[in-house]
C-alpha positions in Angstrom: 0.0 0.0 0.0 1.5 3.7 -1.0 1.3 6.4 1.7 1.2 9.7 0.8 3.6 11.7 2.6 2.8 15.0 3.6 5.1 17.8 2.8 7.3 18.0 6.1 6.6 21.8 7.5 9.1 23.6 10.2 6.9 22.8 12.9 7.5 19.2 12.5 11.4 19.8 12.6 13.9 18.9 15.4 13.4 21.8 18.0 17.4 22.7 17.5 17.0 22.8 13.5 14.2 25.3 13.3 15.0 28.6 13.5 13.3 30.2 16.4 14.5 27.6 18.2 18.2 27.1 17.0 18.6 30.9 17.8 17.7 30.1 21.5 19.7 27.0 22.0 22.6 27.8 19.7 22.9 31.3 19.7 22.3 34.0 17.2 25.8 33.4 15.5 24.9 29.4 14.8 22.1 30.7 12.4 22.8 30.6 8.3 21.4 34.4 6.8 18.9 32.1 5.3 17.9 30.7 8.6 17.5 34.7 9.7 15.5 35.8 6.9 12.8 33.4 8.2 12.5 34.0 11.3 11.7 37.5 9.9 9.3 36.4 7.4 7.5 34.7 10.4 5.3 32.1 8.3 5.4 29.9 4.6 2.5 29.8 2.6 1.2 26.5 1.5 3.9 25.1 -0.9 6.8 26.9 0.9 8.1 26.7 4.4 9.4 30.3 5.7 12.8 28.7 5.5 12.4 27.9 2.1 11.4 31.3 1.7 14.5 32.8 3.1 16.4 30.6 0.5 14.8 32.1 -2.4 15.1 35.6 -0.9 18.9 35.2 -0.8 18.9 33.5 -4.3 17.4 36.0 -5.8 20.0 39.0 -4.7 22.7 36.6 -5.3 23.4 35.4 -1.6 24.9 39.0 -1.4 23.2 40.8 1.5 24.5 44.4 0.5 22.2 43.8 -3.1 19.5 42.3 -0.6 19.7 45.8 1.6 19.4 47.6 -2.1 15.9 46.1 -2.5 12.8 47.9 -2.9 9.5 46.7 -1.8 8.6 46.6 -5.4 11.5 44.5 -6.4 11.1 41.8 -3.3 7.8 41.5 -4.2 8.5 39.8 -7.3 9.5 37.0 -5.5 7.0 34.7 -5.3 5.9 33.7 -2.2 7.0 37.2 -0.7 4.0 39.5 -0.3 3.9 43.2 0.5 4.0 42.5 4.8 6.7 40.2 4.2 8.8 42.8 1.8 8.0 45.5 3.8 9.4 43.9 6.7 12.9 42.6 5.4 13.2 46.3 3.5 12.6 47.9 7.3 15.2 45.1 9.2 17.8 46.1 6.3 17.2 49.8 7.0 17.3 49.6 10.7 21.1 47.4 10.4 22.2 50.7 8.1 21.1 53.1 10.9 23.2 51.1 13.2 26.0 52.2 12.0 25.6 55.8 12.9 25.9 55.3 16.6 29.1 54.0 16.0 30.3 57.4 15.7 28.9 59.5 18.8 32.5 60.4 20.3 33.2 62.3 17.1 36.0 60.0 15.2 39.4 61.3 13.4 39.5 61.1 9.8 42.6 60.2 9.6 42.5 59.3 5.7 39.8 58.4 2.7 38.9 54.5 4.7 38.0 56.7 7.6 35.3 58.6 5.6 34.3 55.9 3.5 33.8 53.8 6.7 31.6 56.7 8.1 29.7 57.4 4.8 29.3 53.8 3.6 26.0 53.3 5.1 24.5 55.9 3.9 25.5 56.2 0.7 26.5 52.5 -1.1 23.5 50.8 -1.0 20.9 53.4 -3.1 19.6 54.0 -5.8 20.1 57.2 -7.0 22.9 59.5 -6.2 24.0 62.2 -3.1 25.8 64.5 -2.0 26.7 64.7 1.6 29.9 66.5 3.1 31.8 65.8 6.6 32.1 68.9 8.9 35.4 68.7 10.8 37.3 71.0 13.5 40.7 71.7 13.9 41.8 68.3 14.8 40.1 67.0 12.3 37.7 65.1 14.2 33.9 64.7 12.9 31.7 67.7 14.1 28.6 66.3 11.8 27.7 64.5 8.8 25.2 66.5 6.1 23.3 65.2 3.4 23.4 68.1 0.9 21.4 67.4 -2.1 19.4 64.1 -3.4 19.4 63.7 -7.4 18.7 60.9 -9.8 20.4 57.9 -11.2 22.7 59.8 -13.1 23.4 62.8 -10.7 22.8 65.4 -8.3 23.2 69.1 -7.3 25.8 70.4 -4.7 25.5 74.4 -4.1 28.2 75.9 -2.8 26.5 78.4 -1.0 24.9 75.8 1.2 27.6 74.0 1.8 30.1 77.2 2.6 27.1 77.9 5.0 26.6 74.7 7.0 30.7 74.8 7.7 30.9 78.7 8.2 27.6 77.9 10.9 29.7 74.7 12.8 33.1 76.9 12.7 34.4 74.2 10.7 38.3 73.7 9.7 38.1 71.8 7.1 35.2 69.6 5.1 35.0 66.5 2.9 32.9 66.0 -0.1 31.2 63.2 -0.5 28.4 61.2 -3.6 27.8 58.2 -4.7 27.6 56.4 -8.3 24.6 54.0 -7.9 26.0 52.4 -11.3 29.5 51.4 -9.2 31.7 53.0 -11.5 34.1 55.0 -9.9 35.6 57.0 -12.5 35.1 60.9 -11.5 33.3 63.0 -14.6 34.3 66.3 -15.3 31.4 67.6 -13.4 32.9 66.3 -10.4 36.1 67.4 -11.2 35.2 71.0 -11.7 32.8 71.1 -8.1 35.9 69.8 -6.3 38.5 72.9 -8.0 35.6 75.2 -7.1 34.8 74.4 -3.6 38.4 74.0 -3.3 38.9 77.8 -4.1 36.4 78.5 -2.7 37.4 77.4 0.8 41.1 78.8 0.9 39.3 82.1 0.8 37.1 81.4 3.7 40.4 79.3 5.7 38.3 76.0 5.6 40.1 73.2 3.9 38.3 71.2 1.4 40.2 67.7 2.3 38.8 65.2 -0.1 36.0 64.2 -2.5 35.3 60.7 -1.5 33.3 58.9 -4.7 31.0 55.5 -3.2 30.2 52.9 -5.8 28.8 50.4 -3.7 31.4 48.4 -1.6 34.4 50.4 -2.9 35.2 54.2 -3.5 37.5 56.8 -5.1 39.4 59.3 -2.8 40.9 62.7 -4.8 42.7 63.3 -2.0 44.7 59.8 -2.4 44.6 60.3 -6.1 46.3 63.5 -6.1 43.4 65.2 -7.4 42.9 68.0 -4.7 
């Protein structure tokens, strides 16, 4: 006589391999990013198990978690199985670990070269879209008085004014500042636009005894430094 099995769901798992339950008995660290995803998408559906979920998830940005945090709602749900509560949930948890990063920085660090900034920027800049232009405010000993998002643009570029930039250093007393955008696209090659900001603001600042240190370009997990390049 044939018995139909029934497809084997995560409730009928050993305690220590389901994920809820491996994180408590094994630690956070023991669990695979697939095995983390579930336990944020909370439930399966009827063909999949959350697990199985998590696995397609990952799949689909290429096991790379940086494409993952690039996401939109939109985009994760085109998976199928992920619906607009789960999406919205992973896009949030990948939004909360960027914001993390930011109080890593409340003793005001020293940017001591371009990995400093990059370091410091990273998060807010590598895994978008479209591109901006932030700068780095910094006092005489070069440590970190604030970080500014100056402009938001398109894919292709953005808008950095002088005047407001001049006016957020000349308003913290600022020494010196670093310029900052990214290249959604990942290519780090610096256009002539860019080239002619960074001469400007450069001028610019010698007149106004704030040192324009670097131009730091983010294309996803690396970046371009004109200080390092001997470009400014």
């Amino acid at each position: 006589m044939n018995i139909k099995e029934k497809p084997l769901t995560i409730k009928n798992w050993s305690p220590e391999d389901r994920p809820r339950e491996k994180l408590l008995l094994r630690g956070k660290a023991a669990l695979t990013d697939a095995e983390l995803i579930a336990i944020l998408l909370g439930t399966g559906n009827r063909t999949h198990s959350a697990l199985d979920l998590g696995k397609k998830v990952l799949a689909a940005s290429g096991h790379d978690l940086h494409k993952l945090a690039a996401c939109s709602v939109k985009e994760l749900m085109a998976i199928k199985g992920i619906g607009m509560a789960k999406a919205i949930t992973l896009v949030a948890t990948m939004e909360l670990g960027r914001r993390r990063k930011d109080y890593e920085y409340n003793e005001k660090p020293k940017i001591a070269g371009s990995k400093d900034v990059y370091n410091i920027l990273k998060s807010d800049l590598m895994d978008i879209p479209h591109e901006e232009f932030w700068m780095i405010v910094l006092n005489r000993a070069n440590r970190m008085i604030k970080k500014v998002q100056i402009s938001q643009g398109g894919v292709s570029g953005t808008v950095a004014d002088p005047k407001i930039i001049f006016k957020i250093a000349l308003d913290a007393l600022a020494s010196g500042i670093i310029l900052a955008h990214n290249h959604p696209s990942g290519n780090l090659t610096a256009s002539q636009a860019d080239l002619d900001l960074t001469k400007k603001l450069s001028a610019g600042g010698k007149l106004l005894d704030i040192q324009v240190l670097d131009h730091i370009i983010i294309g996803g997990q690396k970046y371009f430094s004109f200080a390092d390049e001997g470009l400014i």
